[in-house]
N, C-alpha and C positions, 0 to 999 in steps of 0.2 A: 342483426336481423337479416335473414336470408331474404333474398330478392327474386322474386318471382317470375319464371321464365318466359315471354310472350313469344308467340308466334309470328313470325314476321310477313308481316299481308303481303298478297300475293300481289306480283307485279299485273300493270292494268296489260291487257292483252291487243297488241297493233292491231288497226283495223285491218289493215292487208292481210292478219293472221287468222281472221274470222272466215268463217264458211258458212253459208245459206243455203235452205232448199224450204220451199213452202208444201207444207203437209197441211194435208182437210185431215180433220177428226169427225164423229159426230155428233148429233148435238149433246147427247149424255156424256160423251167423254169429255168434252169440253167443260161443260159446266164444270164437271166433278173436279178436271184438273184446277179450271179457272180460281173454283174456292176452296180449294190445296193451295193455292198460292197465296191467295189472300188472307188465309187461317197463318199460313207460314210466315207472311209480310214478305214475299220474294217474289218478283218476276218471271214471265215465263223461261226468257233464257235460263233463268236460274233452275228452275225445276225440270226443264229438259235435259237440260246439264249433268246432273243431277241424277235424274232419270237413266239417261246414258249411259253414264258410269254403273250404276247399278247392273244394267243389263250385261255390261265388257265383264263387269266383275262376275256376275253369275256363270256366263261364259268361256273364262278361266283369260279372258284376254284383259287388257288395259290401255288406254291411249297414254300412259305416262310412261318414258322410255325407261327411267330408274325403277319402276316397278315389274316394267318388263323385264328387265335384267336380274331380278332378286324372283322372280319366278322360274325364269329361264335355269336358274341355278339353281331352285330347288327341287326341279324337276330330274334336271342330271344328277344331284345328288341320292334320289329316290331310286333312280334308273340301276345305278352303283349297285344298292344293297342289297 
């Protein structure tokens, strides 16, 4: 019987590696995110998180250096043809 491949959780992230900045929303965005989250069962850092990355991605950017790097290369490679 083949064995089922799991994902391996991501490692928990040092506190010295975290970044903060306090953002107002208002009242309507709030709510809406607040039960987004609660629908979702996830936190807000999760959903900002989240959020984030959505936007890097629509953007053509990413905070993740290995995705950066497999972009960077498929851009050169387009550039080529």
């Amino acid at each position: 019987m083949a064995k089922k491949k799991t994902k391996a959780p991501k490692p928990a992230k040092a506190a010295d590696d975290l970044v903060g900045k306090r953002v107002q929303f208002d009242r309507a965005t709030w709510d809406a995110v607040s039960l987004l989250a609660r629908e979702q069962m996830k936190d807000l850092p999760e959903i900002t998180e989240e959020a984030f990355r959505d936007l890097l991605h629509k953007c053509g950017r990413t905070a993740d250096f290995r995705e950066a790097l497999k972009m960077s290369a498929k851009r050169a490679t387009k550039q080529r043809t």
